[in-house]
TILOKE-934971 format. One record per residue (C-alpha): x, y, z; residue number from 1. Coordinates in nm, 3 decimals. Each point is the difference from the previous one (the first is absolute). Layout:
residues N
+---------+---------+---------+-------+
!      c1 !      c2 !      c3 ! zator !
+---------+---------+---------+-------+
!       X !       Y !       Z !   NUM !
...
+---------+---------+---------+-------+
//
This chain:
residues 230
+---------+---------+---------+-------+
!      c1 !      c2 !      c3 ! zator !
+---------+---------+---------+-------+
!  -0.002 !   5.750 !  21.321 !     1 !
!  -0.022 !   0.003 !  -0.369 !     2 !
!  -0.147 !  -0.314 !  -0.022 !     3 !
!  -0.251 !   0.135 !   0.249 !     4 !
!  -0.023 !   0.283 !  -0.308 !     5 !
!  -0.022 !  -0.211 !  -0.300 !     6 !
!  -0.308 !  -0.121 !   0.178 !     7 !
!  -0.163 !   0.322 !   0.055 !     8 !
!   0.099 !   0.080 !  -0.358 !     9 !
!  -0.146 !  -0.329 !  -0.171 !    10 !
!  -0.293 !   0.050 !   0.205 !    11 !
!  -0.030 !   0.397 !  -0.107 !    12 !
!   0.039 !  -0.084 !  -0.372 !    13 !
!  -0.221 !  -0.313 !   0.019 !    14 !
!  -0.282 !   0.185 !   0.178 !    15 !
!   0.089 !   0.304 !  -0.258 !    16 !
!  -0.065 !  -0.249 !  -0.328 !    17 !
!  -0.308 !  -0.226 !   0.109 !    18 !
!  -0.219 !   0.150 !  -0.222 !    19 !
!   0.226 !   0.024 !  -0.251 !    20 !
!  -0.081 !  -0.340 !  -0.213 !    21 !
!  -0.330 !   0.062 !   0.069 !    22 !
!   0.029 !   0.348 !  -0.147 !    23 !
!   0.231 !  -0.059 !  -0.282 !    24 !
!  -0.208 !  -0.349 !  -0.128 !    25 !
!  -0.343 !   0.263 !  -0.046 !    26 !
!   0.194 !   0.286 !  -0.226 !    27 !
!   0.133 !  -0.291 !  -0.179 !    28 !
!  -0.329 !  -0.187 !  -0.076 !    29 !
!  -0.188 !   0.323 !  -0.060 !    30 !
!   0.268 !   0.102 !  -0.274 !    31 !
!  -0.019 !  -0.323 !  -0.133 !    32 !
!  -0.344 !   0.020 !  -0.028 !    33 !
!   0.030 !   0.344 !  -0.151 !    34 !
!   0.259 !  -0.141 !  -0.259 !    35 !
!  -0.270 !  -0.275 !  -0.117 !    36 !
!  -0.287 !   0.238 !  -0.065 !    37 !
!   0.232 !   0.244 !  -0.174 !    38 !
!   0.172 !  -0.248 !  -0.216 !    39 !
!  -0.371 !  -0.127 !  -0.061 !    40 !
!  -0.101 !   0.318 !  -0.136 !    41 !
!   0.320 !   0.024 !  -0.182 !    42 !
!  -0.107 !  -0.314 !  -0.171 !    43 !
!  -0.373 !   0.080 !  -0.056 !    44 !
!   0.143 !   0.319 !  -0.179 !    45 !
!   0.224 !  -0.168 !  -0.225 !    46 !
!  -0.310 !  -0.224 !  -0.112 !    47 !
!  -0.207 !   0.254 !  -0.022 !    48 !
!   0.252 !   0.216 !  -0.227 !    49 !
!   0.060 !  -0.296 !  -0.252 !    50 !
!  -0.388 !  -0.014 !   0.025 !    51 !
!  -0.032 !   0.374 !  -0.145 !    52 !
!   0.295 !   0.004 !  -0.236 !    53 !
!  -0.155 !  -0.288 !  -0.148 !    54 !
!  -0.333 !   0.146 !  -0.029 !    55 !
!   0.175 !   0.365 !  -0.091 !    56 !
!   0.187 !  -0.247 !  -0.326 !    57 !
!  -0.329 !  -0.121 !  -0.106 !    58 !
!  -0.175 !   0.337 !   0.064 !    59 !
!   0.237 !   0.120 !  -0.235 !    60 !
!   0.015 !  -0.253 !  -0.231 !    61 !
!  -0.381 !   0.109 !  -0.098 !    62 !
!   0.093 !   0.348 !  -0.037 !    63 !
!  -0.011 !   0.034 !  -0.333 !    64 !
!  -0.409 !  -0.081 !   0.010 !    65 !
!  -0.262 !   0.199 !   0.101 !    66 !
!   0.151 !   0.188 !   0.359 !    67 !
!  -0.344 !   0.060 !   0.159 !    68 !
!  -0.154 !  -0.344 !  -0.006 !    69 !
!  -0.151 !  -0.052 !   0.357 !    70 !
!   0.276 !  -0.297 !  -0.009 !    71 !
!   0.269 !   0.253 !  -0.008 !    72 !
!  -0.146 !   0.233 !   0.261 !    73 !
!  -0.043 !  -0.321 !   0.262 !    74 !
!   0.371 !  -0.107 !  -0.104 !    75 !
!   0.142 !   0.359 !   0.102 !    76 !
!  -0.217 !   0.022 !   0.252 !    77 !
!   0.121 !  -0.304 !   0.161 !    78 !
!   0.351 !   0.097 !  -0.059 !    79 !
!  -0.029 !   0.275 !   0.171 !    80 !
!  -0.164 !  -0.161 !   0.286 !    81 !
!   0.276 !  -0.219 !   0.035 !    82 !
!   0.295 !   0.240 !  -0.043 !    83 !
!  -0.167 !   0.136 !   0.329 !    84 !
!  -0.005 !  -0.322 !   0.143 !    85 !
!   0.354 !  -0.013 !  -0.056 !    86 !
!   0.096 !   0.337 !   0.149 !    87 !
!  -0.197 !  -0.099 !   0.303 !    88 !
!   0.178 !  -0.293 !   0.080 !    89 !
!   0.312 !   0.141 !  -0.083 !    90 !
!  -0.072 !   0.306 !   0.231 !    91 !
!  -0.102 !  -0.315 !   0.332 !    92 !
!   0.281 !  -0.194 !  -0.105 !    93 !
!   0.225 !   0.302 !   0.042 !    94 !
!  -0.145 !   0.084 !   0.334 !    95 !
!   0.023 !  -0.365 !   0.118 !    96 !
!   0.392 !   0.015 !  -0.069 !    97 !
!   0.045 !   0.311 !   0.187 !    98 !
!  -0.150 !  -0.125 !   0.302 !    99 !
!   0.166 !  -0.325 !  -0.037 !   100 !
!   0.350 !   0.174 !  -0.068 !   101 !
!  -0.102 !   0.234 !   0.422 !   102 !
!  -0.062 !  -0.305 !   0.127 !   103 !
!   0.305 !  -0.191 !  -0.121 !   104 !
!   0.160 !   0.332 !   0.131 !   105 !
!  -0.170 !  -0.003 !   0.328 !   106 !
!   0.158 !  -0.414 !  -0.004 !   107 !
!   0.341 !   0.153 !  -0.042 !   108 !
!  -0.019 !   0.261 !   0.254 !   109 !
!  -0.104 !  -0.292 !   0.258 !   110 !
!   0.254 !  -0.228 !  -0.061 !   111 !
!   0.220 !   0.312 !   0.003 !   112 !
!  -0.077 !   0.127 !   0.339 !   113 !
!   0.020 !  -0.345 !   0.151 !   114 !
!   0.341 !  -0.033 !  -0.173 !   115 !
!   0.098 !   0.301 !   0.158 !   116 !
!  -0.116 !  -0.069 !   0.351 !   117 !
!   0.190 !  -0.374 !  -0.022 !   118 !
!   0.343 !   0.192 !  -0.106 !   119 !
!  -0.060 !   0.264 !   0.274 !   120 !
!  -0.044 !  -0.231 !   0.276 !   121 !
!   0.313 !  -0.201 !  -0.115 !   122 !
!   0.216 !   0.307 !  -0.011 !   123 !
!  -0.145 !   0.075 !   0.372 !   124 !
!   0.096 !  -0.342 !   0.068 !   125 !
!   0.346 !  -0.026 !  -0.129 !   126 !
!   0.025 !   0.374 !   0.243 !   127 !
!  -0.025 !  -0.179 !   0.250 !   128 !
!   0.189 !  -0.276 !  -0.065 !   129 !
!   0.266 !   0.282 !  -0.111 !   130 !
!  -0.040 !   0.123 !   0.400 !   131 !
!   0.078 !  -0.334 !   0.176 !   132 !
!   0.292 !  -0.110 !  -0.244 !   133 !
!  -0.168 !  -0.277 !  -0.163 !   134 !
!   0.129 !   0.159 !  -0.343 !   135 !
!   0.233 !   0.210 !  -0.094 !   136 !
!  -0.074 !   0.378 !  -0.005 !   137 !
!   0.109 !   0.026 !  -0.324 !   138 !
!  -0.228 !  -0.279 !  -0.156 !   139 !
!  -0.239 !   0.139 !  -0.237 !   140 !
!  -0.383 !  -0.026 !   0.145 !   141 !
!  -0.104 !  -0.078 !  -0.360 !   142 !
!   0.107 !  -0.097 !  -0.320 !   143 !
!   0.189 !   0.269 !  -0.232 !   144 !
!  -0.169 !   0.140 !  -0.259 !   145 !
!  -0.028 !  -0.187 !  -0.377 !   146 !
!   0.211 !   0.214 !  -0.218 !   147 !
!  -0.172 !   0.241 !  -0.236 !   148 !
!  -0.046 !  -0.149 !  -0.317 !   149 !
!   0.050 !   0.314 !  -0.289 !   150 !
!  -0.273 !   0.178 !  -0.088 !   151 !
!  -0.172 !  -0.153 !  -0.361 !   152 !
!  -0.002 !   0.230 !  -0.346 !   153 !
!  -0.381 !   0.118 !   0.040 !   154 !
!  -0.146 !  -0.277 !  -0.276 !   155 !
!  -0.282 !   0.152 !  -0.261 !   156 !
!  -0.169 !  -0.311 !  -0.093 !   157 !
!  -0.066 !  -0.117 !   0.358 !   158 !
!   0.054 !  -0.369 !  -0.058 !   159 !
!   0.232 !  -0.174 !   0.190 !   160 !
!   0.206 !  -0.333 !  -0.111 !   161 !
!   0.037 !  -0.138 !   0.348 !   162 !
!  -0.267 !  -0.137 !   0.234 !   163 !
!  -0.090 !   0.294 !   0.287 !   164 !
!   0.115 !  -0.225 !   0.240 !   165 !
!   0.345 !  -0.071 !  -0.146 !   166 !
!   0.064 !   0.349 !  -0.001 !   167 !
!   0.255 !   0.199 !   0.213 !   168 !
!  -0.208 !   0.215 !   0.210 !   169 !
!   0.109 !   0.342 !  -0.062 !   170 !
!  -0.103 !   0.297 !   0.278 !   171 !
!   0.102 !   0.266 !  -0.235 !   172 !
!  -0.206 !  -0.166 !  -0.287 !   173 !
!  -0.299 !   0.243 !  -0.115 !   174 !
!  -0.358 !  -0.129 !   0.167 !   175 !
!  -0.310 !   0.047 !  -0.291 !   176 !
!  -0.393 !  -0.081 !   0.016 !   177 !
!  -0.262 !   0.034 !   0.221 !   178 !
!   0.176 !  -0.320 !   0.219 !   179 !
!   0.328 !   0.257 !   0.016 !   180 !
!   0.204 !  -0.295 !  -0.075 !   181 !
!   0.327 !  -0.023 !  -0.248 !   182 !
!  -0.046 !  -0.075 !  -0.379 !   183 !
!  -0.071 !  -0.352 !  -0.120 !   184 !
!  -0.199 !  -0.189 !  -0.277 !   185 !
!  -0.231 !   0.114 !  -0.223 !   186 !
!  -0.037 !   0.407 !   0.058 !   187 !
!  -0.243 !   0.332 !  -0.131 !   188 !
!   0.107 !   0.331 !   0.022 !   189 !
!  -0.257 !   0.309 !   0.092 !   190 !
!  -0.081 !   0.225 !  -0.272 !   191 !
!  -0.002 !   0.257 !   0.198 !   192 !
!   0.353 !   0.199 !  -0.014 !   193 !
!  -0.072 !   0.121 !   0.339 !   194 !
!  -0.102 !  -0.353 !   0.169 !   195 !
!   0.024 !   0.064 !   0.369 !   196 !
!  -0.126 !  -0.425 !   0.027 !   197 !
!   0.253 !  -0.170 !  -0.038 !   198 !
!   0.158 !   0.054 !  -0.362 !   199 !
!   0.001 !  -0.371 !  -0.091 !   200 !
!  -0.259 !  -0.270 !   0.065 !   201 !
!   0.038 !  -0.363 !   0.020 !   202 !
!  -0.252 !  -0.196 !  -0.189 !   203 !
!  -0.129 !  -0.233 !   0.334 !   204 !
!  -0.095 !   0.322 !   0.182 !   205 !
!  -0.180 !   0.202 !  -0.246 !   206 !
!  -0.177 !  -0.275 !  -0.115 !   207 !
!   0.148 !  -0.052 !  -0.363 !   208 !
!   0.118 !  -0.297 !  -0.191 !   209 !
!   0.202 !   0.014 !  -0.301 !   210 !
!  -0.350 !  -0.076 !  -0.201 !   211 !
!  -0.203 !   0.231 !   0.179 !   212 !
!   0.272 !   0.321 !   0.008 !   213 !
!  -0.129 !   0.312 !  -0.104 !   214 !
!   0.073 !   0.148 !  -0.375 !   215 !
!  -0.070 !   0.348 !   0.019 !   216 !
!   0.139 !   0.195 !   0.296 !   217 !
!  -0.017 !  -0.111 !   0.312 !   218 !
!  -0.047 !   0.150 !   0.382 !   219 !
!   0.108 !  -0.108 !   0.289 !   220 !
!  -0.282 !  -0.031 !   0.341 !   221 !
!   0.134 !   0.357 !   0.118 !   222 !
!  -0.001 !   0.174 !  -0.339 !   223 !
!  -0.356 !  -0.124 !  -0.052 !   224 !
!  -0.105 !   0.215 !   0.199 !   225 !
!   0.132 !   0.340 !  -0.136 !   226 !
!  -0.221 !   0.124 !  -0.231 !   227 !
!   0.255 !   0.097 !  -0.230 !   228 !
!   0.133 !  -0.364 !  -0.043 !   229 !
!  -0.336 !  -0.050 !  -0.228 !   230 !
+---------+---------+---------+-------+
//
């Protein structure tokens, strides 16, 4: 009989995940192709701000001639121009690491619910084995939980020594950013004392590199849009 069942259950779970490669393999190439146009923005940025702080330098450099020569105006002008450029792709590469950070999301919750489904039909499985007196009633139908590793001082520079995967995965650990994940590398806070986003934001999802990091304050996606953020 319960080999009879570990058929029905193999064929259950296999019928349940068939479209699961399939499914997994197209959020994965569509974030990785959201991760290459991001990161190329990311790099046409940084060009393009070397670009104007090098024209900003010389700009400045002829300051102390005449400040209305057309050669000036076109100069500012093209500043200017550019320092919108910037913003803009700053603003896409933003919104192309949000939807990159759902869809990595969306990838977890997948592999999650398929995870879940495989443990419950094993626990239904050892049941019945339990029944017939194959095992022992008192075997456990899973494996005991990992101890709980202690909870970590909340850090304030948000830069971790170890690798993320070499950490201890804490449950109790405080989850940040817009990806609602725990505290790692490089970091930005919200300026906004109220920040209902996410407090903290790693660099990877709000599209920021250590060159390209905002000086003045900075506002998380959420706080962007209250008007008193500006």
């Amino acid at each position: 009989m319960a080999i009879a069942r570990t058929g029905v259950y193999v064929d259950d779970y296999l019928e349940y995940a068939s479209t699961f490669p399939a499914e997994l393999q197209r959020l994965l190439n569509t974030v990785r192709e959201l991760d290459e146009r991001s990161q190329s923005l990311i790099n046409q940025t940084r060009q393009q701000t070397k670009y104007c702080l090098g024209l900003a330098s010389q700009s400045s450099k002829k300051g102390n001639g005449n400040h209305y020569n057309n050669g000036g105006l076109d100069e500012e002008e093209t500043i200017e121009k550019m320092r919108k450029e910037i913003e803009s792709s700053q603003e896409n590469a933003l919104s192309l690491c949000t939807e990159k950070v759902l869809l990595a999301r969306q990838a977890y919750d997948l592999i999650d619910s398929h995870v879940k489904r495989l443990d419950e039909d094993l626990n239904n499985f050892a049941e019945d084995l339990k029944q017939e007196g194959k095992i022992p009633p008192d075997e456990p139908s899973v494996l005991p939980p990992l101890p709980i590793v202690p909870k970590a001082e909340k850090r304030s520079n948000r830069k971790d020594l170890m690798p993320i995967e070499e950490q201890p995965i804490d449950p109790n650990e405080p989850t940040y950013c817009v990806c609602h994940q725990v505290s790692f590398g490089d970091m930005i806070a919200c300026d906004n004392e109220n920040c209902q986003g996410g407090e903290w934001f790693h660099y990877t999802c709000v599209g920021l590199t250590p060159e390209t990091r905002f000086k003045g304050k900075w506002y998380c996606p959420t706080c962007r849009l209250l008007p008193q953020s500006h």
